[in-house]
N, C-alpha and C positions, 0 to 999 in steps of 0.2 A: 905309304903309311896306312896302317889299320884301325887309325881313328887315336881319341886322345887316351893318354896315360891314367888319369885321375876325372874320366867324366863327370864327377860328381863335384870335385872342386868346385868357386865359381871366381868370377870374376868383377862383377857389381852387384850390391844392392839396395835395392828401392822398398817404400813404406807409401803406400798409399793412405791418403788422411782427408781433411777439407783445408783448408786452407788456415784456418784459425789456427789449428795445430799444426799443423806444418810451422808456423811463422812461431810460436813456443818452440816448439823443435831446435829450428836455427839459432833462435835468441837466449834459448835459455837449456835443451839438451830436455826439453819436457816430453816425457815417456807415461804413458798411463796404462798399467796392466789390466787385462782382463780374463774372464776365467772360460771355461769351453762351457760351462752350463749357461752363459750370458751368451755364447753364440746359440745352443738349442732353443733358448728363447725365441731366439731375434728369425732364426728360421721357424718357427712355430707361425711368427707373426708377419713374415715377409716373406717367407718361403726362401729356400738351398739359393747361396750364394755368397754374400757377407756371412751370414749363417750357416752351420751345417745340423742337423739333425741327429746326425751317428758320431758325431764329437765322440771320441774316448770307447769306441768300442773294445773290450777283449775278444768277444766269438759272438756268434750268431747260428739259428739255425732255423728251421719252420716250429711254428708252434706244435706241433704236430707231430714232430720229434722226437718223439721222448726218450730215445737213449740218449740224445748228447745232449738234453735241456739237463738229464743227469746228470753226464759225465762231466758237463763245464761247471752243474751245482757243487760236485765232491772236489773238482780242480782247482777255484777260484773261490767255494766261500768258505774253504778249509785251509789258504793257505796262510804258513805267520810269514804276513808283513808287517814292520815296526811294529812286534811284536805284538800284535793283535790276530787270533785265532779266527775273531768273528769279523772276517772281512763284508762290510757292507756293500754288499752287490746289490744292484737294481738291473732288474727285467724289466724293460721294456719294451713293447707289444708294438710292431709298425706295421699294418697289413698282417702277411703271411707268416711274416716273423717274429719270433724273439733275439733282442739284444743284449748280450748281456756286460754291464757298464759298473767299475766300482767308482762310488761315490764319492769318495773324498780326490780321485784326481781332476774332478769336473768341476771342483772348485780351488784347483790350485791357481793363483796367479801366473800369467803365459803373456809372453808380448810376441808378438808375429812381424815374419818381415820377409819381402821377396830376394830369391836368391836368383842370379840368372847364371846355373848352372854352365860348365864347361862345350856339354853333352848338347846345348841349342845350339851351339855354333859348327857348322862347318869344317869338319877337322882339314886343314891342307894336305893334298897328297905328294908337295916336296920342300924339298928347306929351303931358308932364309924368309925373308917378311911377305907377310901378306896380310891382304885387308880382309875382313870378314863383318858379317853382320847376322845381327839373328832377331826374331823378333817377340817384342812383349803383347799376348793375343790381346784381341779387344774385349773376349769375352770376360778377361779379368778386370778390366777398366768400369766394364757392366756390370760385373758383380757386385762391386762395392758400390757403386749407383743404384743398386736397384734396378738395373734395366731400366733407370728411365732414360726418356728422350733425351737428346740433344736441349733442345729450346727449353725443356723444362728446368735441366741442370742449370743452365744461363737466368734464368725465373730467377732462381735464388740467391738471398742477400750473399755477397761477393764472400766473405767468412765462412761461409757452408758450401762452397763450390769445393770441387774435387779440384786436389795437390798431388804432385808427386813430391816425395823425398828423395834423393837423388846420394845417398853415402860412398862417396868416395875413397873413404880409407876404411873398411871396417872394422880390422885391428886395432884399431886408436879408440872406435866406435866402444869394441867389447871389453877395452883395458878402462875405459873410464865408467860405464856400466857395471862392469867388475866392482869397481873399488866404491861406486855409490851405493852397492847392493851388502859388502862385506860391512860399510859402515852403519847399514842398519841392523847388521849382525849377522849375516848371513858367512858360510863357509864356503869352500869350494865346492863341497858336494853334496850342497844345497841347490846349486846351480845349473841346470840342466840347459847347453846349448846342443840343438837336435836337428837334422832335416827331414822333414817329412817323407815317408815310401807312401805311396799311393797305389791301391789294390782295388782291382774291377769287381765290386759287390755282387754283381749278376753273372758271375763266371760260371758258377757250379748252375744257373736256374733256382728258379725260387724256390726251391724246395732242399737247393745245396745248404752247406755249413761251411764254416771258417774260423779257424781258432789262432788268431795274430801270436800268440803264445809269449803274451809281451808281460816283462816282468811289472809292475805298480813302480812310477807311470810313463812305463813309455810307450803304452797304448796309444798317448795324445799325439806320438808319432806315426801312426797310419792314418789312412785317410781314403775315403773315397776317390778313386781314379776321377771322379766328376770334378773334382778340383786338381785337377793335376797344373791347370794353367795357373793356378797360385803359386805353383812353384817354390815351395814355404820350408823357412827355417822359425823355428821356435825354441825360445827363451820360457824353459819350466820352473819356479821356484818348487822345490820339492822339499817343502819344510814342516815342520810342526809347532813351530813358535806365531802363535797367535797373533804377537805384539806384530811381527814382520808382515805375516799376511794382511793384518787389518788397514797397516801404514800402505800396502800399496794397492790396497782396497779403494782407501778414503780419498786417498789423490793420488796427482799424477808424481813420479820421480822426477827430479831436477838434475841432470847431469853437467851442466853449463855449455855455453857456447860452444855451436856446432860449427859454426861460419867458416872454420877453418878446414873442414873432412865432409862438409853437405852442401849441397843447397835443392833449391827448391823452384818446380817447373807447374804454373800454374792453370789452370784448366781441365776442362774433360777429355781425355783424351781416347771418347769413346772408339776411333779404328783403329785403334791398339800402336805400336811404336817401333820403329826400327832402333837395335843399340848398334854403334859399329866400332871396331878396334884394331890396332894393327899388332898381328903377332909376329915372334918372330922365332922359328922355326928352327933348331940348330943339329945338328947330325952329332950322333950317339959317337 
């Protein structure tokens, strides 16, 4: 066999949280969006990792470059999206480069959640069942800690300690999600479910360019290869009703009781986790 059919598929997903929210999650389906310019903060302030910095890039190039700081000015701040001519683009300046990012996808509501693609697992080379495993790095477990210690994560009052969410159905997951998001008025193509591609920034050398050529917004679907062990699907509200975005601004959604499609594994689990499953392999 020449490996899986549908690599990209997955097979589980997890939501890493603290604990307080995890235990919302279970009990009550509590979901709180947030937006990719609340992650550029948070890496401003803690440095790449729970945060990213290049959140929502369109193209990039050296500052220094000035045919394609053109060519992506004439590409991107000339195009009509939702019929607006003057797309507000921001450049911003990180060392050698410019980035160039439009503004209103960096504040769309996004909720994130790990996917554990097909592609980690070991494809078998014959039929019938086999056991397989593959694993979740530790470096993702660090990210959302901060890279702190061990003993320092245990320090903390037991509600802020790092949770896994552990979703077992996640079709059940996305039909009730669905129907709490259409009740705040939202349409189906409002609704952006996405997986992340992940692209090596320093491919071309610093002085290279990249132009993701992604339509407004599914920029928020590339990503730094430096988080590739996020492994991340994302939930985009891609709306213009204020009343919606501000409602999942202000607080968290309530989808109700999860008890029956999650539960929840509690602890740091800074050296990362084995997942194991049995497939079963059937001839074409």
């Amino acid at each position: 066999m020449s490996g899986w059919a549908n690599p990209n598929n997955f097979t589980a997903v997890f939501r890493l949280t603290n604990l307080k929210y995890a235990e919302a999650f279970l009990d009550k389906g509590s979901i709180k969006f947030n937006t990719p310019q609340s992650w550029i903060d948070y890496s401003r302030k803690y440095g790449d990792g729970r945060g990213d910095g290049l959140e929502g890039t369109l193209a990039y190039c050296s500052r220094y470059d000035i045919k394609h700081i053109k060519d992506f000015n004439e590409k991107y701040c000339s195009t009509n999206v939702l019929n607006s001519k003057n797309r507000p683009i921001l450049h911003v300046n990180e060392g050698r480069r410019i980035y160039f990012k439009d503004k209103r996808s960096l504040e769309l509501p996004c909720f994130c959640i790990y996917i554990m693609k097909h592609s980690l697992f070991p494809c078998p080379e014959s039929h019938g069942h086999h056991k397989i495993t593959a694993e979740i790095s530790s470096s993702y477990f660090r990210d959302f800690s901060d890279n702190s210690l061990p003993e320092d994560v245990e320090a903390l009052p037991l509600e802020d300690q790092p949770a896994l969410i552990i979703i077992s159905n996640f079709q059940e997951f996305q039909n009730r999600l669905y129907a709490a998001l259409k009740n705040l008025g939202l349409n189906d193509t409002e609704i952006i479910l996405g997986t992340v591609a992940y692209y090596d920034f320093e491919e071309f050398g610093p002085n290279g360019w990249r132009d993701f050529g992604q339509k407004y917004p599914y920029e928020l679907l590339a990503k730094n290869i430096r988080f590739a062990n996020q492994s991340e699907a994302r939930i985009i509200i891609n709306t213009v009703k204020k009343d919606v975005i501000k409602r999942l601004y202000d607080a968290p959604l309530e989808l109700g009781s999860m008890n029956d499609i999650a539960q929840v594994h509690k602890g740091y689990l800074h050296g990362g986790v084995q997942v194991g499953m049995t497939v079963l392999i059937e001839e074409e």
